[in-house]
Wavefront OBJ file of the C-alpha trace (Angstrom):
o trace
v 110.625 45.544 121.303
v 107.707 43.175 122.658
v 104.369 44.069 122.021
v 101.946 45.600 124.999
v 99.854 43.188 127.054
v 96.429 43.302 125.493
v 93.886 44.333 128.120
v 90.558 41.844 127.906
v 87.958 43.444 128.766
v 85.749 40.811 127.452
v 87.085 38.124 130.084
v 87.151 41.158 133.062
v 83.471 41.855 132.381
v 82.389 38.081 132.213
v 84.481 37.810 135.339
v 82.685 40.423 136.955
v 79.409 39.487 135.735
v 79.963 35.655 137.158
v 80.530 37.216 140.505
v 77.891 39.456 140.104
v 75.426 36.403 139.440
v 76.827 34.606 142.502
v 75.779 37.355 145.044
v 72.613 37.861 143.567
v 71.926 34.104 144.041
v 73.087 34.604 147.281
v 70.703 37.386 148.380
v 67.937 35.714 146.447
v 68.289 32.310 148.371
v 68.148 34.180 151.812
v 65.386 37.079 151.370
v 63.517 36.109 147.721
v 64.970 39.567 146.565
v 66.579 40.613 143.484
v 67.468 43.734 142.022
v 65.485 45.090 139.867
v 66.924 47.358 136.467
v 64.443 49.377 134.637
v 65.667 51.229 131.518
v 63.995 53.968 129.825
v 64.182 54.296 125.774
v 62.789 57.356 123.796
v 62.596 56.951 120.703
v 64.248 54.225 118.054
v 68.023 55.183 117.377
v 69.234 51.965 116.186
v 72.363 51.819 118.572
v 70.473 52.600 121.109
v 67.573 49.377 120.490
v 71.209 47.521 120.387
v 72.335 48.610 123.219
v 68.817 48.598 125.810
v 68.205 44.769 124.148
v 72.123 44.293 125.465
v 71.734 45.542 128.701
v 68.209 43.409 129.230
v 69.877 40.242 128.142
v 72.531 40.327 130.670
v 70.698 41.691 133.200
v 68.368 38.236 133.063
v 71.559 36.401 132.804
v 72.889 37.505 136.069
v 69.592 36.994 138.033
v 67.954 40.672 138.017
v 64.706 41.846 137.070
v 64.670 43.858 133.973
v 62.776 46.046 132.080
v 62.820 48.689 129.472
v 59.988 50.832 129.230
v 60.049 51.762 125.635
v 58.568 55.611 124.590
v 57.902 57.120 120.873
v 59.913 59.642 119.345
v 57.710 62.309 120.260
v 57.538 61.892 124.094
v 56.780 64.966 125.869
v 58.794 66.158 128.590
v 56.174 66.094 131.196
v 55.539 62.511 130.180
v 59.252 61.412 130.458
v 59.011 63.127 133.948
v 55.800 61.673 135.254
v 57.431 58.162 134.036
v 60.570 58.695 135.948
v 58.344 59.544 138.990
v 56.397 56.498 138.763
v 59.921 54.490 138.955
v 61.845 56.791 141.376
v 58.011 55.713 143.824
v 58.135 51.989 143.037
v 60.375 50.059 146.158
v 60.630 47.027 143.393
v 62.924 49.342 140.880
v 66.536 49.497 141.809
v 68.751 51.259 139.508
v 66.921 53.408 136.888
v 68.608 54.407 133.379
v 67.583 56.615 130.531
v 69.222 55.447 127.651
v 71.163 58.668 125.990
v 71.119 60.655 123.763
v 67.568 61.701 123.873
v 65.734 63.076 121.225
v 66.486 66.922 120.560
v 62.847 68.300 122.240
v 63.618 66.685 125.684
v 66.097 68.751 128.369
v 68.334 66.095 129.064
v 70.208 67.721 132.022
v 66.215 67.971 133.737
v 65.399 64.471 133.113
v 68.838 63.187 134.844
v 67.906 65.106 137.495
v 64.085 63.880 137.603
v 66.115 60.520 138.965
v 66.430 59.202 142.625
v 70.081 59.898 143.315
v 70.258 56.648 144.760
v 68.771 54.782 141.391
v 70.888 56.402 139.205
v 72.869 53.658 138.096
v 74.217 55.523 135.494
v 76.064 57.946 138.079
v 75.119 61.031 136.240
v 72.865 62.802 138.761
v 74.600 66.227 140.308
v 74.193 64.873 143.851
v 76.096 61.664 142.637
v 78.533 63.931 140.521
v 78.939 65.432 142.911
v 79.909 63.020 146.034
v 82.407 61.820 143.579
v 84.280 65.202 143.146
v 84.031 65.297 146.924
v 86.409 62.527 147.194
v 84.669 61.827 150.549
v 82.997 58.439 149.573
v 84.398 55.125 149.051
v 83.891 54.280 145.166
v 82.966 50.910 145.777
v 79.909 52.080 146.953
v 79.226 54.718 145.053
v 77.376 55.126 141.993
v 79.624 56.088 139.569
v 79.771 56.422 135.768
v 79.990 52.734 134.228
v 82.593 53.692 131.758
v 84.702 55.149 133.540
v 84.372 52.562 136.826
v 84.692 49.888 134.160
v 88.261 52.109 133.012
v 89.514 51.753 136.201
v 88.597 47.716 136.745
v 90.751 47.580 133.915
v 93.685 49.748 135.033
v 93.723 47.702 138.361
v 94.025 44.155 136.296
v 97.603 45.241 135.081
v 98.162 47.970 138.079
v 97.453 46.646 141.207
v 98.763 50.141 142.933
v 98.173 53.254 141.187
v 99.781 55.285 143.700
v 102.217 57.997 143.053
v 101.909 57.074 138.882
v 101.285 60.198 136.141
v 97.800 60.030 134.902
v 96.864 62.096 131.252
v 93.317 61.844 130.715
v 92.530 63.197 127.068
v 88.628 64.342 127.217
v 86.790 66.278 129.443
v 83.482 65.141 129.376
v 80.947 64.698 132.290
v 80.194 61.310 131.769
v 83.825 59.715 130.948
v 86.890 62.674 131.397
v 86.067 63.927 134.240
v 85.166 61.243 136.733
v 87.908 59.069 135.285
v 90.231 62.315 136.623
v 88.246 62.156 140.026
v 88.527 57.949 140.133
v 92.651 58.230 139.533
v 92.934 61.175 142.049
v 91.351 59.081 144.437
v 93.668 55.999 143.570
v 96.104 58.717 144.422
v 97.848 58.589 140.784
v 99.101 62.596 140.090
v 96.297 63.804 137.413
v 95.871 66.214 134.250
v 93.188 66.379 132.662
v 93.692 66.969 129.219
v 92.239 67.697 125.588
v 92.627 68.413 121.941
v 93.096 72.101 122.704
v 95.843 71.351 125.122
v 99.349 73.040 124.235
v 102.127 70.806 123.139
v 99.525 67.921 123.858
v 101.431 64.934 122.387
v 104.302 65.940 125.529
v 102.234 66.148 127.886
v 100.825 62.590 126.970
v 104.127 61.865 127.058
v 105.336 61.908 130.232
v 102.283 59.773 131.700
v 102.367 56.285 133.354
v 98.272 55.751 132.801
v 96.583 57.361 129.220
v 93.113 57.025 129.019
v 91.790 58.401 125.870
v 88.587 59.545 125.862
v 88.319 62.301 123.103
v 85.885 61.125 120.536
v 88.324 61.000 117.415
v 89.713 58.065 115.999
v 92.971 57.390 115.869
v 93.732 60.748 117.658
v 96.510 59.386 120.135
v 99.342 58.931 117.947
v 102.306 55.671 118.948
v 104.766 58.125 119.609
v 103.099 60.090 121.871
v 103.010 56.833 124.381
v 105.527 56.675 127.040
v 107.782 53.035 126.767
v 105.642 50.842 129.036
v 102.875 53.139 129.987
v 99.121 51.843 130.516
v 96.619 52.810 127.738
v 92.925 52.492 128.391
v 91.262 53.482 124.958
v 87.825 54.446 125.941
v 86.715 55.488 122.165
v 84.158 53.995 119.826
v 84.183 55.277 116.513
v 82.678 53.850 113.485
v 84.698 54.029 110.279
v 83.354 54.481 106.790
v 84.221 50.738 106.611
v 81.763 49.803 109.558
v 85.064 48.792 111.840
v 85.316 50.195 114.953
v 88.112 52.144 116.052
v 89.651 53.362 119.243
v 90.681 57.025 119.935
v 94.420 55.797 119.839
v 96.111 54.272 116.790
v 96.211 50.932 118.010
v 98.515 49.646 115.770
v 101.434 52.238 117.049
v 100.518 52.820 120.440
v 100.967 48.458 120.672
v 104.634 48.666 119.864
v 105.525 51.316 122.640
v 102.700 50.812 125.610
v 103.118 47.878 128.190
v 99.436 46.967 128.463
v 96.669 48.420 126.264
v 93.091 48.021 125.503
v 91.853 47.165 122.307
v 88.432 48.444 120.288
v 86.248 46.671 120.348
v 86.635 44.371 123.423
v 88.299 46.147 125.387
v 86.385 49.006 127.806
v 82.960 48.440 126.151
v 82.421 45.786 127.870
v 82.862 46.460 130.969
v 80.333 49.582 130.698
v 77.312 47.075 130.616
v 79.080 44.727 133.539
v 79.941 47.660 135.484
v 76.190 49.077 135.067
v 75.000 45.435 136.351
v 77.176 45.954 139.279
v 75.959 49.981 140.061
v 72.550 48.210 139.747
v 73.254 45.766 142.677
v 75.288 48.266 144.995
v 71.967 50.759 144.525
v 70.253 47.576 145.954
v 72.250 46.605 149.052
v 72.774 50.274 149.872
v 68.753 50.972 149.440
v 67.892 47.275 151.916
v 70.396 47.538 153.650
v 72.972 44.776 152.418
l 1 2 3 4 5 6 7 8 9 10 11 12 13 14 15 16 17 18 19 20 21 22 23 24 25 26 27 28 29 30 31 32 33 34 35 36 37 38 39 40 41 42 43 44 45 46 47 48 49 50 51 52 53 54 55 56 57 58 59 60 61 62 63 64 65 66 67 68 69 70 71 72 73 74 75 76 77 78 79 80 81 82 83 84 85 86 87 88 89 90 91 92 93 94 95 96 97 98 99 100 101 102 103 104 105 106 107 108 109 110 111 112 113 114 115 116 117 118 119 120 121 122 123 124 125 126 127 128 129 130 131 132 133 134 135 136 137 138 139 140 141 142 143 144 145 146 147 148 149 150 151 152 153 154 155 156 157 158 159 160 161 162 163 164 165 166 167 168 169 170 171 172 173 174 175 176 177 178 179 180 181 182 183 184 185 186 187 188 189 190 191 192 193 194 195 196 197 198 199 200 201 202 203 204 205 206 207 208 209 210 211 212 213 214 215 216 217 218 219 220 221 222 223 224 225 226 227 228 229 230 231 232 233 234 235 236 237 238 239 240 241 242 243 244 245 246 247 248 249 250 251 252 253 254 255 256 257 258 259 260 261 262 263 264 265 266 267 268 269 270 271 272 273 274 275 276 277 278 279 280 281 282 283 284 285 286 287 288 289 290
């Protein structure tokens, strides 16, 4: 049996960037405008400095402003807040993002709300959660979890049409399981949203045209649990005891009996940056007007 397609989500997010770049030039040449990105770091995880430094580089690269407004540890709530007011107040800030997860003392759910619904380029706030569930807004100009945007991108580089194809979406998290579910319904694809509680879980999984695995634990998606041609979009990032990265689905299984498949790394991660460079300029044209 041939091997699945590998999805590359590398080339799909430069792709997108390049594209990206080219309407910002655009907009730039005719009003002197560019979007602006501001990013908001408490604290000094390690990941997280790798990520924020990331996320600055290619926001330069495709002609926005950025900045990250970096906070100690031991920010207070009230001075998280009063930050996020100062940004939510200044017309030259676009898309806002605090980098997650935030240090234990802060209230996470409060400071997501603290953001202007329509600078949360991160998708996260309820009003934006909840347009999504809604169903009643076109996701192309919505602001909509990266991750799971950037999941669909993908899906729609192998599957043109989703329509009328079994989705199994293994996690039910806020920021990745459930608007994935929401995303698919809307591409009209037949949805369940599933997890590691589910009953007979590896059937269910089993029966579905599009996987996306989203569950946190590598290797947890087993080869023989993928239907003979189905599309798997691996959404986990786990690090081994090695230091490798590994997907939620063991890759070297699943490969044998999917048609296309992502791999980890360079496959969804990726496009969560590109896809938070594109929230950032859709926050733009739908704040001036473009």
């Amino acid at each position: 049996m041939p091997q699945a397609t590998l999805i590359d989500g590398k080339a799909i997010a430069a792709a997108l960037r390049a594209q990206i770049a080219t309407e910002i030039a655009g907009i730039k040449a005719v009003s002197g405008l560019v979007p602006g990105l501001h990013v908001v770091l408490v604290g000094d995880d390690p990941a997280s400095r790798v990520y924020v430094a990331s996320k600055e580089k290619l926001a330069v690269e495709v002609g926005m402003n950025s900045v990250a407004h970096r906070l100690p540890a031991d920010t207070s709530q009230e001075t998280l807040l009063a930050t996020l007011a100062g940004l939510n107040a200044d017309d030259a800030v676009d898309g806002i993002l605090v980098q997650l997860p935030l240090p234990r003392h802060l209230d996470t759910a409060a400071v997501i709300d603290a953001i202007d619904p329509a600078k949360d380029v991160d998708g996260l706030h309820p009003l934006n959660a909840g347009r999504l569930a809604g169903g009643k807004v076109d996701p192309e100009h919505l602001l909509v979890p990266c991750t799971p945007l950037g999941s669909m991108l993908l899906l729609r580089s192998v599957l043109p049409s989703l329509s009328g194809l079994e989705a199994v979406v293994i996690g039910r998290s806020e920021l990745v399981g459930r608007p994935v579910a929401q995303l698919l319904l809307q591409a009209d694809c037949t949805v369940t949203i599933a997890h590691s509680r589910t009953k007979d879980l590896p059937d269910v999984v089993r029966r579905a045209d599009i996987v996306v695995a989203a569950v946190g634990r590598p290797h947890f998606v087993k080869g023989d649990w993928i239907k003979p041609g189905a599309t798997v979009i691996d959404v986990g990032i786990n690090r081994m005891p090695d230091g490798k990265l590994a997907g939620d689905v063991d890759f070297a299984e699943a490969v044998e009996a999917a048609g296309a498949i992502t791999p980890v790394p360079g496959g969804v991660g990726p496009m969560t940056i590109a896809c938070l460079l594109r929230n950032t300029l859709t926050a733009f044209k739908a704040r001036r007007g473009g």
